[in-house]
C-alpha positions, 0 to 999 in steps of 0.5 A: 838747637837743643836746649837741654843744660850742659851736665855739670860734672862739678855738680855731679861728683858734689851731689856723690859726695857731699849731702846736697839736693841734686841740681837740673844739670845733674838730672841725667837719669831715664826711666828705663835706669828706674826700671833697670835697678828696681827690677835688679833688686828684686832678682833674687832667690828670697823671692822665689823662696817666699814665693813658696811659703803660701803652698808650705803653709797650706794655699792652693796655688791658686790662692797663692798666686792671687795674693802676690798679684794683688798684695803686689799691685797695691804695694808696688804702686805706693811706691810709685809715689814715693818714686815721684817724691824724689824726681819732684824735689832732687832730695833723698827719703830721709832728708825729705823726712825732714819736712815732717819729722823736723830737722833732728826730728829725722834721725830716728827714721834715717837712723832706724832705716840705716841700721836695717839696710846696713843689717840686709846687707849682710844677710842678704849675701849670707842668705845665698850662700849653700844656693852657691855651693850646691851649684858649684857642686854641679860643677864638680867642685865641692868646697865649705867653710872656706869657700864661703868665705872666700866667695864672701870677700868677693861679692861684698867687695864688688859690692862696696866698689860699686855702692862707693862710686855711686849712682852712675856705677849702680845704674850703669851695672843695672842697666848691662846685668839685669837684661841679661839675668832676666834671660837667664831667668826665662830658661831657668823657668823654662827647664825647671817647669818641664823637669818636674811634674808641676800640679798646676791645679794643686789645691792645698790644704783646704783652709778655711776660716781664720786658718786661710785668713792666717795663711793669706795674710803671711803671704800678703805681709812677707811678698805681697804688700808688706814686699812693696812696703821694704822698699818705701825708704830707698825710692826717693834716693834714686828717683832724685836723679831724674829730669823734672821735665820727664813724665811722671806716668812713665816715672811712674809706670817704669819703677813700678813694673821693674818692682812688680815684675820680677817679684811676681815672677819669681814669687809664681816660679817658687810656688809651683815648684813647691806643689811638687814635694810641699816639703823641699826648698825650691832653691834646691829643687831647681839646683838639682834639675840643672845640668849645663844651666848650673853656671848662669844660675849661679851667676843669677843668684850671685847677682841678687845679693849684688844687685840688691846690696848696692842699694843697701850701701848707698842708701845707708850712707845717705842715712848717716849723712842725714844724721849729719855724720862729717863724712862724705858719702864715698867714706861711710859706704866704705865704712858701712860695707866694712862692718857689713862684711865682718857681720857677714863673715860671723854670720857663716859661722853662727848659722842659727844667729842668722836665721834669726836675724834674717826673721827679725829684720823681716818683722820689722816692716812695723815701722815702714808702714806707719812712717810711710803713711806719715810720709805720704800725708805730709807730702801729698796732702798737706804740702800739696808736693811743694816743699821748700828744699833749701829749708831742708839743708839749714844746719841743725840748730839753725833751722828754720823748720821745726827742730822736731815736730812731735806731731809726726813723732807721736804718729809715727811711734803710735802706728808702730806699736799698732803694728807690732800688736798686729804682727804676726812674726816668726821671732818671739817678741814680733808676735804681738797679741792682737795677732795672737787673739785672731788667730795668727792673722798678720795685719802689720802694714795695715794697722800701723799706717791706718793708726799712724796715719789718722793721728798725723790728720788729726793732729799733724797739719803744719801752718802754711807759713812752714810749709811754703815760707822761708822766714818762719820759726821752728816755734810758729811751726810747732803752734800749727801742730 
């Protein structure tokens, strides 16, 4: 007879709507959802196109290759653990900020996070917007400014429909597309690979010095790890739906291979195809060698900014909840695709605006890296995985954890600003000026959670009794730091 809990269909549409841990009996997730939605967020053309930055900048393919393997293995297996956070407490990543940064502590995290998912969202429909044209072009039809916005108004308003329903839908439209876009990503690759002359042995420009460690470490920040760093903030939020029970190898393996798989994947595609001109978007160059295939291209690159958004409007409104917004979680991603929409729409017409925005927001994994070593300190080796979930839903004000631990707080601001010394963007104030004295060497992700997370071992261990009591005081909490 089995004995698995009957689903709680109560329960599920209170953790949908309401800000709550999510109950056993609401823990109906697989693995294969995991790796079905990581691997639908990372199908997307801004991979391909980063991919080729590294021959654009003067690696040989070689090295270009070698640098997103390994910058991805390493970055998607943090994030792995991060994954494991949620399946182990039920609890979303910015509420189980919490436990570290204290209970009001956490709005600057979920407040910084909210603002950037919000921002994607927008950029990311913007970013495919001339790929979608130039294919419909293929088709015969060759539209403008009005087309855009029309085939805006549609993907954001499955979007915020899909993003609203919540979880269920997401995994659901995950687990249908996905498969079927890898197939279309397999011939994509299939004929663009035999239609151009690829220079498989293309070596570059033969840099050498501090010029080759500038060009690895802009590969290493913008697809490599600092790739694997973005998505740090949203693992726990999807994680939290998995059965404690299951392994976590194989939570483990499924999330890190639905990351690792299609960006590699799409990261090689784009490079080898920039060993033919140097000089040419990939993006356009595989438009331009597509006859029949133009329609499940274009189906692939409007799903990309689908697939990847619906993660950025739930997650948002996960954030503003944890900034103890009175709005159930359907209203605020309403809400949130809403401004995402307008935004998107001004963005078609200020083209030079949006590319910033697009440079900025990718400058901004400074402060992924320091939270997240704070994070996974806090986590895994002062609270040994156990931490007291009910203490992490006390309303504010009447919390039994800290209200703001500092400890955290410093850690994290200090790691920042480490990082942005170290960082090597394309907008002018994201190029700080330790990156400048080594010669546009790019070590954001690096310094800033080194920094971030020495202080937090130095200075950020908790009482036990705060960590594992629920009659402890935010006072006694903060005479531990």
């Amino acid at each position: 007879m089995s004995t698995t809990p009957a689903i709680d269909e109560q329960a599920v549409e209170q953790v949908e709507t309401i800000l709550l841990p999510v109950p056993d009996n609401a823990r109906t997730s697989t693995a294969g959802h995991q790796f079905w939605i990581w691997s639908g967020a990372n199908i997307a053309p801004i991979n391909w196109v980063l991919g080729s930055l590294g021959i654009e900048i003067g690696l040989s393919l070689f090295q270009t290759v070698l640098v997103l393997v390994i910058g991805n293995i390493i970055g998607m297996a943090v994030f792995g653990f991060f994954v494991l956070m949620g399946q182990r407490t039920g609890v979303s990543q910015m509420v189980m900020a919490r436990s570290a940064f204290g209970r009001r502590g956490a709005y600057l995290p979920a407040a910084i996070q909210g603002l950037i998912s919000a921002g994607w969202c927008a950029v990311n429909t913007w970013i495919v917007l001339d790929l979608v044209l130039a294919l419909i072009g293929k088709l015969g039809y060759h539209g403008g400014t009005n087309l855009k916005i029309v085939i805006v108004l549609l993907v954001m308003g499955l979007q915020i429909w899909l993003a609203a329903r919540g979880f269920k839908s997401i995994a659901k439209f995950e687990r249908y597309t996905v498969p079927v876009t890898f197939c279309v990503l397999i011939a994509m690759t299939i004929v663009a690979w035999s239609k151009n002359n690829v220079h498989w042995g293309y070596a570059g420009a033969h840099l050498h010095g501090w010029a080759l460690l500038s060009a690895e470490s802009t590969i290493m920040t913008a697809i490599g790890i600092g790739w694997g760093c973005t998505w740090f903030a949203y693992a726990s939020d999807y994680s939290r739906f998995l059965p404690k029970a299951m392994s976590r190898s194989k939570v483990f393996v499924a999330s890190v291979l639905g990351q690792f798989l299609p960006v590699v994947w799409l990261g090689i595609f784009g490079a080898t195809l920039a060993t033919v001109t140097q000089k040419v978007d990939p993006g356009a160059l595989v438009v331009s060698n597509f006859g029949i295939l133009a329609i499940p291209v274009l189906l692939l690159v409007l799903h990309g900014p689908i697939a990847t958004n619906i993660l950025n409007i739930y997650s948002c409104s996960l954030c503003a909840q944890t900034l103890d917004w009175k709005l159930n979680r359907r209203k605020i991603a309403l809400l949130v695709g809403a401004i995402a929409l307008a935004f998107t729409i001004v963005l078609v017409f200020q083209q030079n605006f949006a590319s910033t925005l697009d440079s900025w927001l990718s400058g901004l994994v400074m402060w992924i890296a320091p939270w997240a070593a704070v994070t996974l300190i806090h986590f895994y080796y002062f609270a040994r995985q156990e931490v007291d979930v009910d203490l992490l839903y006390d309303p504010p004000g009447h919390s039994r954890i800290a209200d703001v631990r500092w400890s955290a707080i410093f850690s994290f601001v200090a790691g920042a600003v480490a990082a942005w010394c170290f960082e090597y963007g394309e907008v002018g104030w994201l190029m700080g000026p330790a990156s400048t004295a080594l010669h546009d060497v790019d070590l954001t992700w690096l310094v800033g959670s080194v920094v971030a997370g020495a202080i937090y071992l130095v200075i950020g261990r908790p009482s036990r009794s705060s960590l594992f009591s629920k009659t402890y005081t935010p006072l006694a909490e903060e005479v531990g730091v």
